[in-house]
ZAKOL-347500 format. One record per residue (C-alpha): residue in one letter; x, z, y. Coordinates in steps of 0.25 Angstrom, whole numbers, plus 5000, padded with zeros to 4 digits. Example, Ala and Ser with C-alpha at 12.3 -4.5 7.8 and 13.67 -1.06 7.14 Angstrom:
2
("A",(5049,5031,4982));
("S",(5055,5029,4996));
//
This chain:
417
("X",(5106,5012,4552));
("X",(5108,5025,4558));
("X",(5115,5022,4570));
("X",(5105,5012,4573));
("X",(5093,5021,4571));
("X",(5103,5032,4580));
("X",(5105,5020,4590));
("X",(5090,5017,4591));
("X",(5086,5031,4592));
("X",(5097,5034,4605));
("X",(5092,5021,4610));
("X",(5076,5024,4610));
("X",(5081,5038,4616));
("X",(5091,5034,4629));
("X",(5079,5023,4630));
("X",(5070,5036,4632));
("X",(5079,5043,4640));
("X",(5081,5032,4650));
("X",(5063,5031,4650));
("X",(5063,5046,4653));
("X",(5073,5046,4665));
("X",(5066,5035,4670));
("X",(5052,5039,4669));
("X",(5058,5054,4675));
("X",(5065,5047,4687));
("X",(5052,5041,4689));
("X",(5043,5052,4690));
("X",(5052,5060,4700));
("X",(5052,5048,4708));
("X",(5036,5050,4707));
("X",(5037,5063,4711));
("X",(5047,5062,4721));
("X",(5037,5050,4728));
("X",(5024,5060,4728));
("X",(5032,5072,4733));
("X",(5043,5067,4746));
("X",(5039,5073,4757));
("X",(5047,5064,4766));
("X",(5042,5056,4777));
("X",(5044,5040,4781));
("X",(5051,5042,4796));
("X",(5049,5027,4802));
("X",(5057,5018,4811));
("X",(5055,5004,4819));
("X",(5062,4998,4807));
("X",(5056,4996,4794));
("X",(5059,5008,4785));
("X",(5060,5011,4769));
("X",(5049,5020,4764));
("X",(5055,5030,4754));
("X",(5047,5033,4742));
("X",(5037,5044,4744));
("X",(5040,5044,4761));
("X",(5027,5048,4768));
("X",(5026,5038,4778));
("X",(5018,5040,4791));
("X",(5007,5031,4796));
("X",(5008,5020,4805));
("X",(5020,5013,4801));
("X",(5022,4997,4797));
("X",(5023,4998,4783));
("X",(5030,4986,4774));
("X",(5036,4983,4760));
("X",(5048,4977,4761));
("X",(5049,4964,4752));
("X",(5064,4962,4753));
("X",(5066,4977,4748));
("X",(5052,4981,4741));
("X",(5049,4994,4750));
("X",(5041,5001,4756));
("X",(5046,4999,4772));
("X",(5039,5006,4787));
("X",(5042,5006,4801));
("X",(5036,5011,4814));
("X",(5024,5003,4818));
("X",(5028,4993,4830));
("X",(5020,4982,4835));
("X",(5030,4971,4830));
("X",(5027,4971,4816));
("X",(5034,4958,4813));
("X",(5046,4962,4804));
("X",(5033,4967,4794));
("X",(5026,4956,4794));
("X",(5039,4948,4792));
("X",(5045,4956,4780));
("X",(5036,4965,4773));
("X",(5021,4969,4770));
("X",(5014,4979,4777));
("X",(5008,4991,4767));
("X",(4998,5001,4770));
("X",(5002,5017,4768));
("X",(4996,5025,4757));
("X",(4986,5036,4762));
("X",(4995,5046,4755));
("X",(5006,5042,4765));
("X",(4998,5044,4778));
("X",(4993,5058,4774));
("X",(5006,5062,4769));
("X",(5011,5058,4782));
("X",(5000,5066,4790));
("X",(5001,5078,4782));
("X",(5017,5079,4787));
("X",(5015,5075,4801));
("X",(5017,5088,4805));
("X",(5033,5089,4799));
("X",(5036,5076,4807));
("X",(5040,5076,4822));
("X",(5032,5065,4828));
("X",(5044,5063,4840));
("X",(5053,5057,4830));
("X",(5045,5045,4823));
("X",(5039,5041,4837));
("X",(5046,5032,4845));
("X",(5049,5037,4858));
("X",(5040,5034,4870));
("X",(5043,5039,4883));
("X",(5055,5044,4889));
("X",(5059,5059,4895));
("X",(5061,5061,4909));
("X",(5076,5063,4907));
("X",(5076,5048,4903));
("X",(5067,5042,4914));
("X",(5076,5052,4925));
("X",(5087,5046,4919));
("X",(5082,5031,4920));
("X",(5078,5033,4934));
("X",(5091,5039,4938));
("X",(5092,5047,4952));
("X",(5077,5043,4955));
("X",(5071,5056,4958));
("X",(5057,5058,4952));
("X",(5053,5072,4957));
("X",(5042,5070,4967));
("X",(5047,5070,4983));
("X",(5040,5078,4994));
("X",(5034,5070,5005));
("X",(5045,5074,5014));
("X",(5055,5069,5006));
("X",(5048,5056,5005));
("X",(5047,5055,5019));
("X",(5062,5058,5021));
("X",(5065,5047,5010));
("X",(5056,5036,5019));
("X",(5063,5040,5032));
("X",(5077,5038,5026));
("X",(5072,5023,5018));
("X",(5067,5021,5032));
("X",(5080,5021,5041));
("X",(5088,5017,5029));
("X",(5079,5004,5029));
("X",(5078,5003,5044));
("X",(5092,5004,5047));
("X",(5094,4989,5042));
("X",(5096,4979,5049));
("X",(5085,4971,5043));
("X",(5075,4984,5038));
("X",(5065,4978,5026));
("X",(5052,4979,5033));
("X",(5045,4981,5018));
("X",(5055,4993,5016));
("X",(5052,5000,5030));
("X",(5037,4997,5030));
("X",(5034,5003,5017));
("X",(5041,5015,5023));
("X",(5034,5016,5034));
("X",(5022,5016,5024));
("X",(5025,5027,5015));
("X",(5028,5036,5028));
("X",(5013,5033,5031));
("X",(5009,5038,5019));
("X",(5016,5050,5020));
("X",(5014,5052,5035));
("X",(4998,5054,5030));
("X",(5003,5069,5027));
("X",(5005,5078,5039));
("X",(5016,5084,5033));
("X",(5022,5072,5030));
("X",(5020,5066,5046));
("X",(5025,5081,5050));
("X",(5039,5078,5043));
("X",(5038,5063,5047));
("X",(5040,5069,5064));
("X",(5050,5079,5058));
("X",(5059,5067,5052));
("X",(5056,5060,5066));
("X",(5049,5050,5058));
("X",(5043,5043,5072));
("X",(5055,5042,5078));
("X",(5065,5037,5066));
("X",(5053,5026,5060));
("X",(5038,5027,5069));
("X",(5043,5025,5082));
("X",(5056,5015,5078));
("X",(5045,5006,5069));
("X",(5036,5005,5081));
("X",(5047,4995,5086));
("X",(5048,4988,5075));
("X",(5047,4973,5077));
("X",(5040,4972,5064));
("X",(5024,4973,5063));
("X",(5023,4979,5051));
("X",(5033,4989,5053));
("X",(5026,4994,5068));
("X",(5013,4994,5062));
("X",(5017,5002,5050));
("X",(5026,5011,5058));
("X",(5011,5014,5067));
("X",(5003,5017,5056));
("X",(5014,5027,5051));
("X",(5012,5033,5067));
("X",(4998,5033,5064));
("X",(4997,5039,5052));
("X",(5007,5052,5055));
("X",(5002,5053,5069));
("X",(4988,5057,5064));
("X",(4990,5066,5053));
("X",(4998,5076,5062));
("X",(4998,5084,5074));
("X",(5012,5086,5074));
("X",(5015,5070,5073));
("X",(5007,5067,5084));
("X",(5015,5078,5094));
("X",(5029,5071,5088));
("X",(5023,5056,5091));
("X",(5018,5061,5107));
("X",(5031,5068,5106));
("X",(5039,5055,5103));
("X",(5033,5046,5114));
("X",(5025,5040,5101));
("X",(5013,5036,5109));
("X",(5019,5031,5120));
("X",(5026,5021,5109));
("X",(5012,5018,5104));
("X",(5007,5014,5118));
("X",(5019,5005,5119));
("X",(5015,4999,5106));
("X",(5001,4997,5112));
("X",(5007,4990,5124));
("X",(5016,4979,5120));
("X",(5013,4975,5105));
("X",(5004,4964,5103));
("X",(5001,4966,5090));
("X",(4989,4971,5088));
("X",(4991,4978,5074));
("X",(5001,4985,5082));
("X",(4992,4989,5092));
("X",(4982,4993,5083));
("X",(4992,5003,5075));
("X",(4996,5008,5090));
("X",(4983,5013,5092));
("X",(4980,5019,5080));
("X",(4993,5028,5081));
("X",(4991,5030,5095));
("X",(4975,5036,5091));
("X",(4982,5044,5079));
("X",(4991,5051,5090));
("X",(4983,5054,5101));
("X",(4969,5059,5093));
("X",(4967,5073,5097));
("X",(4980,5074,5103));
("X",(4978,5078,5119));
("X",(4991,5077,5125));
("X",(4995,5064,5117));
("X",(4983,5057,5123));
("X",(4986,5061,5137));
("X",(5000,5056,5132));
("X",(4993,5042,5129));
("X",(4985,5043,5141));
("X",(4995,5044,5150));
("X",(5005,5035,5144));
("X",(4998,5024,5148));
("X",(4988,5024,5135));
("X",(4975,5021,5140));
("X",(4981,5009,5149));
("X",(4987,5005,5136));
("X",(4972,5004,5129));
("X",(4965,4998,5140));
("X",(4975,4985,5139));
("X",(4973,4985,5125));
("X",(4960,4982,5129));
("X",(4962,4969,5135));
("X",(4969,4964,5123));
("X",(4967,4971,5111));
("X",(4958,4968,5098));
("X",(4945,4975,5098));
("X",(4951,4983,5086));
("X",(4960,4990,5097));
("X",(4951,4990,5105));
("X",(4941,5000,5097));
("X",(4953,5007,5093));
("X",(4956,5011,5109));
("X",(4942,5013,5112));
("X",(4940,5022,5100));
("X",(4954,5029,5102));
("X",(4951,5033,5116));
("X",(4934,5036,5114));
("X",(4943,5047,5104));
("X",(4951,5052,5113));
("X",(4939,5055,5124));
("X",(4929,5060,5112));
("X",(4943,5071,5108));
("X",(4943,5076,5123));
("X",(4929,5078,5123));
("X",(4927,5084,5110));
("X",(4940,5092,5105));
("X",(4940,5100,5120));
("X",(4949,5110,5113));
("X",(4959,5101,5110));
("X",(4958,5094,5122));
("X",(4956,5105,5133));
("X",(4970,5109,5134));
("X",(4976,5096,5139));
("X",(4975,5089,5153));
("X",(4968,5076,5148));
("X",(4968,5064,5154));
("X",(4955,5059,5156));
("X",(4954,5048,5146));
("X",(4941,5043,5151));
("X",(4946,5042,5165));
("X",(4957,5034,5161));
("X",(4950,5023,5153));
("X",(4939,5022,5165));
("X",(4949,5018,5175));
("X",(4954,5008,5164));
("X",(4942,5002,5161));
("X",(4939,5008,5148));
("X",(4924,5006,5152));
("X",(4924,4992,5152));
("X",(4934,4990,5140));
("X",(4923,4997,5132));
("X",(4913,4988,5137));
("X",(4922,4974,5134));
("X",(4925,4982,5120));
("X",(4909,4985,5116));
("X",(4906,4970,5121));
("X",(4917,4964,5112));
("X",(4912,4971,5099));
("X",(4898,4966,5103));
("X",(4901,4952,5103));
("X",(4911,4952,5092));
("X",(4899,4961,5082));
("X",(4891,4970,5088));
("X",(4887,4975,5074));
("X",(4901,4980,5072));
("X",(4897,4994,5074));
("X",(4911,5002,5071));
("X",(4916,4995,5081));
("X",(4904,4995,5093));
("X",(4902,5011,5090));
("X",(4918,5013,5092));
("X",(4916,5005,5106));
("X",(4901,5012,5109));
("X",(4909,5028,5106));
("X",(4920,5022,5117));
("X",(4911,5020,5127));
("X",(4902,5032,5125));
("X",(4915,5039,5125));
("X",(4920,5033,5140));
("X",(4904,5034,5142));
("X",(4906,5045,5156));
("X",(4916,5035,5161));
("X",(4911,5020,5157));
("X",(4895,5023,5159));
("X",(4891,5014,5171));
("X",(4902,5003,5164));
("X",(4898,5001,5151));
("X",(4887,4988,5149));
("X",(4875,4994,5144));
("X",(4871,4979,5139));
("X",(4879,4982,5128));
("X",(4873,4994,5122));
("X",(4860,4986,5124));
("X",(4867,4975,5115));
("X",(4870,4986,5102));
("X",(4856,4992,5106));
("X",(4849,4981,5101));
("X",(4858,4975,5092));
("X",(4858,4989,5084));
("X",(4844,4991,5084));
("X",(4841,4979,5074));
("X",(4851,4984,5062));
("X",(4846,4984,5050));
("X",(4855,4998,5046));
("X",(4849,5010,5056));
("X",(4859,5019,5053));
("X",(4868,5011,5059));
("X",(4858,5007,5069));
("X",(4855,5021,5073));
("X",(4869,5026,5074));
("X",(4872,5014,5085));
("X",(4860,5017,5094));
("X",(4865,5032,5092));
("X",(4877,5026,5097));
("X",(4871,5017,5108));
("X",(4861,5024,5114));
("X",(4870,5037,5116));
("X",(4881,5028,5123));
("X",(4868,5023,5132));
("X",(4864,5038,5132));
("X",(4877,5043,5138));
("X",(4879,5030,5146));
("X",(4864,5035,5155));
("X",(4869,5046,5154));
("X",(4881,5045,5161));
("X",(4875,5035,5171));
("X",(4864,5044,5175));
("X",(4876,5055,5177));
("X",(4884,5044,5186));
("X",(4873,5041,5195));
("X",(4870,5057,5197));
("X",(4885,5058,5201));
("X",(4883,5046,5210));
("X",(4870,5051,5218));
("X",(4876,5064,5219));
("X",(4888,5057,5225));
("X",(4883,5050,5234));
("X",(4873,5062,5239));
//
């Protein structure tokens, strides 16, 4: 009877023991849960959240019914592997402020994935490629060096040595840049030797490359007169057909000789003026404006720019085109622009300023019936600005033409006194 009243009573106490371990264990679990200070640090893969881990905002959040737990993982846009094995779960309040009030402990850089790569990397994917910005000199010496590398093949890629020829007219709009061009002999090694080329493309390029460096610099225009470089342009004129070609010819020539004395006698005496009047005979009326327009600049510079021009012995420019027939070339000109539109007024003002400018010269051979013909025409436009500004024209040519007759018949009553 005692031993089983001492048996009960050690019983009922190890069963109370046990109860008190228990409920202790449990309340420093409580207390451990409310008071971690340790924070959820994510990954790509799906994650266990330890008890009382504060866990940041914005991740995918699942239970885990194989396991039980509570699981997280960086968010990505392939949420598959939650919607196949567990259930999303929304975060407790408590957690996202916990989590803002310690942003400032955690270092951003290490929970982001990374972005963008350092110089060092992309250097080092590029290899030897040199990234620091060249000079345009150095640019130039990189084309000069592609081009003879290229043109030294027997069969040259025409693709490759055209877009060279591109990119050093680019550059050549800079007159440093055309300066270093005649330092590096730039006509000789590549203008002058694509000139020859059989290739359309390639002459045509190679001119406007002429064209572009001879206009933008003093210096360039000595080195082409220099060279022989109109001469070759004159040859050009002469014997191709191609009236692209001839077109470009003269465009370079009018770049090269514009307020250039000595080069123009050069022209003159090389035979340029003969050159233009044959042109005449055969060329399109777009040559044919381009001539007339280029030479009424030459006698509008002498006239005009005395200081520039007074030091030189000129040839007489008007003298030369009289005794080719220049007067009668204006005349077939202005007749042709009539009959093909006489309300083209660029191109009928670009003939009329010719033949005022050979006016002293061509007075008794121009055909008065045709200034009659834009006189009346002109004087029915519905636009009088532009009506104005032609009969300005007009009637000055008609003005001078009086003029100068009036001044010839003097000369020839004083002559024959």
């Amino acid at each position: 009877m005692c031993f089983e009243i001492f048996f009960h009573s050690k019983m009922n106490f190890n069963i109370i023991l046990v109860l008190l371990i228990l409920f202790s264990n449990s309340i420093c679990e409580d207390k451990q849960d409310t008071e971690s200070d340790e924070i959820f640090v994510p990954t790509k893969e799906w994650k266990v959240i330890k008890a009382g881990q504060k866990v940041p905002s914005g991740l995918h959040y699942r239970i885990n019914l194989s396991t039980g737990k509570k699981e997280a993982k960086i968010n990505e846009d392939d949420e598959s592997d939650t919607n196949k094995k567990g259930i999303s779960v929304i975060k407790e309040d408590e957690t996202l402020y916990s989590a803002l009030k310690d942003v400032d402990k955690k270092n951003p850089e290490n929970d982001m994935p990374k972005k963008f790569r350092t110089l060092d990397e992309i250097k080092k994917d590029l290899g030897d490629i040199e990234i620091t910005p060249k000079s345009d000199v150095e640019i130039l010496q990189d084309l000069f060096a592609k081009f003879q590398e290229e043109d030294k093949k027997k069969q040259p890629n025409t693709k490759e040595i055209l877009k060279i020829l591109k990119d050093l007219i680019y550059l050549s709009h800079q007159i440093d840049n055309g300066n270093e061009f005649v330092r590096m002999d730039g006509f000789k090694k590549i203008v002058y030797k694509k000139l020859n080329s059989t290739n359309l493309a390639v002459k045509q390029e190679a001119l406007k490359l002429f064209s572009t460096l001879a206009q933008n610099s003093p210096k360039v225009k000595v080195h082409i007169l220099e060279t022989g470089g109109i001469t070759m342009l004159l040859r050009l004129l002469n014997l191709d057909d191609n009236p692209h070609i001839k077109n470009s010819a003269v465009t370079a020539l009018s770049c090269t000789l514009r307020t250039f004395p000595y080069a123009q006698n050069r022209f003159i005496e090389a035979g340029g003026l003969t050159i233009f009047s044959s042109l005449f005979k055969s060329g399109s009326v777009k040559l044919k404006l381009k001539l007339v327009t280029l030479l009424n600049d030459f006698i509008i510079e002498r006239q005009k720019d005395v200081s520039n021009f007074e030091n030189h012995e000129l040839v007489d420019i008007e003298e030369k085109l009289y005794e080719l027939g220049w007067c009668n070339s204006l005349n077939n000109l202005l007749t042709d622009l009539i009959q093909i539109d006489i309300y083209d007024y660029d191109s009928i003002e670009k003939c009329l300023l010719s033949m005022k400018g050979m006016v002293k010269k061509c007075s008794n051979s121009y055909n008065k019936a045709l200034f009659n013909q834009l006189e009346s025409s002109y004087s029915h436009l519905k636009d009088e600005d532009t009506e104005d500004y032609f009969q300005y024209i007009i009637n000055d040519l008609i003005g001078v033409l009086l003029y100068e007759n009036n001044n010839n018949k003097t000369k020839v009553a004083k002559e024959e006194l």
